[in-house]
Backbone bond lengths (Angstrom), bond angles and torsions (degrees), N, CA, C in turn:
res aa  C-N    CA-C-N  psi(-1)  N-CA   C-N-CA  omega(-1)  CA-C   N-CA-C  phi
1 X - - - 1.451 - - 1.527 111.58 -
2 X 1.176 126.84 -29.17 1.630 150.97 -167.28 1.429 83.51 -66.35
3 X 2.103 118.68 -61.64 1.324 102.02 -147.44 1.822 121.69 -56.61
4 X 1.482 102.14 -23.41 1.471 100.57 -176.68 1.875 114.84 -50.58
5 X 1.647 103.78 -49.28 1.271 93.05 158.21 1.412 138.34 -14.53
6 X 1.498 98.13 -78.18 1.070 127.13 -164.67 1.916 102.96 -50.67
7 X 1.048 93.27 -46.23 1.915 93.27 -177.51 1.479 95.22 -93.40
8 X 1.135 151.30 45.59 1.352 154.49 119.42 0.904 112.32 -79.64
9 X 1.413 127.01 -56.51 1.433 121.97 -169.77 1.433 108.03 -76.54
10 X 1.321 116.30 -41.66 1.490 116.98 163.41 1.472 122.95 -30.53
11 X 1.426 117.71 -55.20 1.700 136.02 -160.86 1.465 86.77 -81.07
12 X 1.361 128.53 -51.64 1.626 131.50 167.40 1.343 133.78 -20.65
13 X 1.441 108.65 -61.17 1.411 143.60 136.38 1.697 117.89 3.20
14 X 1.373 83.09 -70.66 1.542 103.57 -174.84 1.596 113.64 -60.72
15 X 0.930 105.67 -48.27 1.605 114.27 172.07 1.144 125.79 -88.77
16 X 1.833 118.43 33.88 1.633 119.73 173.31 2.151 97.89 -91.27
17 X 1.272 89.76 144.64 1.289 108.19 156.36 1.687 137.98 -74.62
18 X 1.359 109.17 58.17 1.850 118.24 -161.94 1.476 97.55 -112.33
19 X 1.406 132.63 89.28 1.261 135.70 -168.71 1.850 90.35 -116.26
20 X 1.621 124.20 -25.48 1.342 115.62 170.61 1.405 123.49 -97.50
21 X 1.355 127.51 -34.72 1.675 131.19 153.35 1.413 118.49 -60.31
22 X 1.385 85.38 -44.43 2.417 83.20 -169.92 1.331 101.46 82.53
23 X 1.362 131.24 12.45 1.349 132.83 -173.75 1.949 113.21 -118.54
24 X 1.571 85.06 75.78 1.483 94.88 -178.66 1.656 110.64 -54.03
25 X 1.235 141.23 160.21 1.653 138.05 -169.97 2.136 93.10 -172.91
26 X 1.217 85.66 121.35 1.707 101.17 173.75 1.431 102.28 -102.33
27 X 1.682 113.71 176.92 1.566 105.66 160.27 1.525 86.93 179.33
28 X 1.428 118.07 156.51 1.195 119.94 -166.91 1.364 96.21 -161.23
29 X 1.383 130.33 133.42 1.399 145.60 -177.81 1.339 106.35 -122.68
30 X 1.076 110.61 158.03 1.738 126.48 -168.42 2.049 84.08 -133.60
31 X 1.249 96.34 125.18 1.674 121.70 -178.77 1.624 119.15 -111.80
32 X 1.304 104.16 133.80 1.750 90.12 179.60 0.855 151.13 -34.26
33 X 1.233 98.60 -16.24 1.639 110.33 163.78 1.178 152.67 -89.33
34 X 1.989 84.43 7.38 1.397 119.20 173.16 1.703 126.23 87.35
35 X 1.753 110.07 -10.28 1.291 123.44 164.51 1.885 107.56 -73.39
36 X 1.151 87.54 161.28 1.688 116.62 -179.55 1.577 106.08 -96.57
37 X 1.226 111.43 96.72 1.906 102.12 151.76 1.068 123.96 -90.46
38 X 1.633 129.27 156.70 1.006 142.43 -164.64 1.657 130.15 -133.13
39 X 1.193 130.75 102.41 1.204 119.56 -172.81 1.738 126.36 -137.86
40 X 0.961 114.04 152.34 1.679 115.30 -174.86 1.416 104.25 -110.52
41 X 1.514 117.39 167.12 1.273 105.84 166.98 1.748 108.15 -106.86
42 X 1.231 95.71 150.09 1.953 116.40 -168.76 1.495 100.24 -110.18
43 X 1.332 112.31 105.65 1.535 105.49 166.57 1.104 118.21 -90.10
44 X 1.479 144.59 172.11 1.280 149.70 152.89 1.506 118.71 -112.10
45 X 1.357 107.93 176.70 1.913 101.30 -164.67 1.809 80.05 -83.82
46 X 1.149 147.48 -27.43 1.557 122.34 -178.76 1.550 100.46 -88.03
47 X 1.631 120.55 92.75 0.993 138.81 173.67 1.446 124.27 -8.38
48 X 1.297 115.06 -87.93 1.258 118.84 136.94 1.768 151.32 45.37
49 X 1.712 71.11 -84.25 2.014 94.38 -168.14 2.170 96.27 -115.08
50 X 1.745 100.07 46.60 1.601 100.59 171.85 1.260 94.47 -108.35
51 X 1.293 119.87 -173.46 1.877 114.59 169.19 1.539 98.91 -156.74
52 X 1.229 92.85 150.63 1.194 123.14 169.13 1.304 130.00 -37.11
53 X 1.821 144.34 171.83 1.092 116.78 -134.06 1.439 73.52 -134.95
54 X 0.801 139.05 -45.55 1.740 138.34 140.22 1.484 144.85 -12.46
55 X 1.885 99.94 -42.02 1.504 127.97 162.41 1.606 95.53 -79.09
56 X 1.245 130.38 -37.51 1.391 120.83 -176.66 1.595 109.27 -72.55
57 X 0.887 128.73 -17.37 1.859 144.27 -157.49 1.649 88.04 -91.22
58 X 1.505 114.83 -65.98 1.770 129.81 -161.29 1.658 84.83 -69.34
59 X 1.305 148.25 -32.51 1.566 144.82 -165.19 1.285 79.35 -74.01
60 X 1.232 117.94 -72.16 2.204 109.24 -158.67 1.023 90.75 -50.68
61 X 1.540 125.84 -59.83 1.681 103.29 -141.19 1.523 97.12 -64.99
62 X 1.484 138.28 -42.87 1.238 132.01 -156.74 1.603 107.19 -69.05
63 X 1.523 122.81 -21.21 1.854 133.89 -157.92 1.474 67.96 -86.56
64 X 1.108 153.02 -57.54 1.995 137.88 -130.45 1.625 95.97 -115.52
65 X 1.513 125.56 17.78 1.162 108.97 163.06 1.961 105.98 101.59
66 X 1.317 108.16 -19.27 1.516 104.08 -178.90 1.835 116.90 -52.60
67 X 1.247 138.06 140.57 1.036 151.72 174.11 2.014 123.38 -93.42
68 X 1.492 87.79 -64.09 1.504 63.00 -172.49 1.874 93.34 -131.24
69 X 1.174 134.01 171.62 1.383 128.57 -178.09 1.892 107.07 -95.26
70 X 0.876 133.93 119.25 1.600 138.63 155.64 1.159 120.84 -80.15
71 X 1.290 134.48 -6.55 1.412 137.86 171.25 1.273 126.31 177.09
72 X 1.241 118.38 149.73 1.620 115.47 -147.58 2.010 99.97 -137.78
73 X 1.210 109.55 130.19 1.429 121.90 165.33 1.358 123.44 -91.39
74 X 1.203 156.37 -165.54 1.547 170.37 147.35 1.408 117.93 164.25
75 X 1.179 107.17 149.94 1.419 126.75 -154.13 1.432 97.53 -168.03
76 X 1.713 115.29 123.74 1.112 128.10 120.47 1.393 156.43 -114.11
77 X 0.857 103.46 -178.11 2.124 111.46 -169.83 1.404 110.40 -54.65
78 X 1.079 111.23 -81.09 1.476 123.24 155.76 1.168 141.92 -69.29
79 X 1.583 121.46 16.26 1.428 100.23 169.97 1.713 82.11 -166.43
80 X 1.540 76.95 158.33 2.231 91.68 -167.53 1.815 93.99 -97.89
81 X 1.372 101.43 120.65 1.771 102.42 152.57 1.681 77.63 100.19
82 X 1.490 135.48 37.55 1.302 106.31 156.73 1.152 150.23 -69.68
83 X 1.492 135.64 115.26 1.617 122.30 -144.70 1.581 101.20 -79.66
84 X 1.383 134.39 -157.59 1.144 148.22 -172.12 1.443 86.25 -121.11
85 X 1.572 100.61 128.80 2.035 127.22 -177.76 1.659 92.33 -48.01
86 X 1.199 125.29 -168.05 1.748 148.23 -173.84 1.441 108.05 -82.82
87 X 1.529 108.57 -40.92 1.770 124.08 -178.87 1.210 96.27 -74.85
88 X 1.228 131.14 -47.82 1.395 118.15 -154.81 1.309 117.46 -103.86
89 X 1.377 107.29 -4.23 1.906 102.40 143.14 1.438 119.24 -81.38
90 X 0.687 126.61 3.92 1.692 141.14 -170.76 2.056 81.03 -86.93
91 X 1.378 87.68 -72.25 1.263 76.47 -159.55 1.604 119.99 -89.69
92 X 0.948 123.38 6.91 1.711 128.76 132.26 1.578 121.88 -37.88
93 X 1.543 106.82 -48.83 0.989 129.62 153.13 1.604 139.29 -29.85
94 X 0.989 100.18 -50.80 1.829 123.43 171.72 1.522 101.10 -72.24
95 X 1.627 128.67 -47.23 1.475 121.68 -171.95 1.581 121.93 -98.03
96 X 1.697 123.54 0.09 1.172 148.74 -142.70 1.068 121.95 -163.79
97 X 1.463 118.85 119.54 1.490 130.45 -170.58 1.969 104.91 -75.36
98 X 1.254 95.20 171.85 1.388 100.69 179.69 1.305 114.84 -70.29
99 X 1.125 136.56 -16.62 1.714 135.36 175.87 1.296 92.41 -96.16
100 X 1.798 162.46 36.56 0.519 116.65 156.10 1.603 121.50 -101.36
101 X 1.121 119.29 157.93 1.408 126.30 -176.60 1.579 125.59 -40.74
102 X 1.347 116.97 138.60 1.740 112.32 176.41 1.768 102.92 -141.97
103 X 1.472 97.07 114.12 1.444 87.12 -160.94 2.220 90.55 -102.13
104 X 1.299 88.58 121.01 1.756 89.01 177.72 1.694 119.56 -86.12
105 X 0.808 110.60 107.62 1.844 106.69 -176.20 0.929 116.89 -99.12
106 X 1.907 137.42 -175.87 1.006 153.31 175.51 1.729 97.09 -136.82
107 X 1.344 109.60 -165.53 1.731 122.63 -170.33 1.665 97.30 -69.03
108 X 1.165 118.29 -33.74 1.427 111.23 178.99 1.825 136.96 -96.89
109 X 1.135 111.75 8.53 1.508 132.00 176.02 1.698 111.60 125.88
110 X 1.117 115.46 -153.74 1.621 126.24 -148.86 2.186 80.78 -93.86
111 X 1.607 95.39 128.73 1.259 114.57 164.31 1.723 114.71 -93.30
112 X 1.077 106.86 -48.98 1.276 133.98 -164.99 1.508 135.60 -123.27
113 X 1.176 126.01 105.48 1.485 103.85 -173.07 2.008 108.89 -131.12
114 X 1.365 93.66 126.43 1.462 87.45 -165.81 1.759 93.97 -130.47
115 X 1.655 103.63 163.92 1.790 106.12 179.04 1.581 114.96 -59.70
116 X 1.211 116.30 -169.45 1.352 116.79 160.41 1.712 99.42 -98.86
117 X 1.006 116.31 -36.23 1.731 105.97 -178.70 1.386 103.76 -63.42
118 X 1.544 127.68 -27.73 1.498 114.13 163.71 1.753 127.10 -42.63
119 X 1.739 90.85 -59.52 1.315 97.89 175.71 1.435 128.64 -65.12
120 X 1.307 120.70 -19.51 1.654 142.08 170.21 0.708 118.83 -150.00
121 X 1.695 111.48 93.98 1.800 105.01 -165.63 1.645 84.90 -95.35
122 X 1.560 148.24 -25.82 1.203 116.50 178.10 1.878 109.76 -78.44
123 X 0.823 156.15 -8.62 1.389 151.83 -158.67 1.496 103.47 11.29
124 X 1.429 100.46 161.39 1.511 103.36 172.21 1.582 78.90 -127.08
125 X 1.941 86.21 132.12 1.694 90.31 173.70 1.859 107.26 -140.60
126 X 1.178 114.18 -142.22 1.562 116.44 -164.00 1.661 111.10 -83.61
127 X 1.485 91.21 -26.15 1.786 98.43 -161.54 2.230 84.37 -65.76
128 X 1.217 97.25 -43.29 1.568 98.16 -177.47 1.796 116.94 -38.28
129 X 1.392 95.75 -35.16 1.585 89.70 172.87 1.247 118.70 -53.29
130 X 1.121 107.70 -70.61 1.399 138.28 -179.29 1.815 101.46 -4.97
């Protein structure tokens, strides 16, 4: 069931905007509602203010009504098992409990698959407001 991910975020990939890193990055989440989002990361020449390919994934699912994430893809170009940057478990974080799935790939399917409480086992979340 994972592999569909995996070739979402893959095909995703293909269509990031990285003309200053060279570091193409896909990512594709599966949402409660059982659809697939898809996103690349888009840089701009003010370094900075590009985003992540992950923040682009949590934008669809949230514009079409998605709620919370159940499982998570990423994939990059150059390097096998790329995790999701510091920001973008944060905000994995906001739509996704700590068991949920992060499957890390390379060009050929899922290498790695670890929780999100792995990747941030402290999160900063809502109860913190409080």
């Amino acid at each position: 069931m994972s592999e569909d991910l995996f070739i979402a975020a893959r095909d995703a990939m293909r269509r990031c905007h990285a003309p200053y890193s060279e570091f193409p990055v896909g990512a594709a989440l599966r949402a409660d509602d059982g659809k697939i989002y898809t996103g690349a990361n888009i840089e701009v020449a003010s370094y900075p203010e590009g985003w992540c390919a992950e923040t682009t994934a949590i934008g669809h699912m949230v514009m079409a009504g998605g709620l919370e994430i159940r499982e998570v893809a990423v994939i990059a170009e150059k390097m096998a098992a790329c995790t999701p940057c510091g920001g973008c478990r944060q905000r994995l974080a906001e739509f996704a409990g700590p068991e949920t799935k992060i499957h890390l790939c390379d060009q050929n399917g899922i290498v790695k698959t670890v929780t999100l409480g792995e990747l941030l086992p402290y999160a900063f979340d809502a109860d913190a407001l409080k």
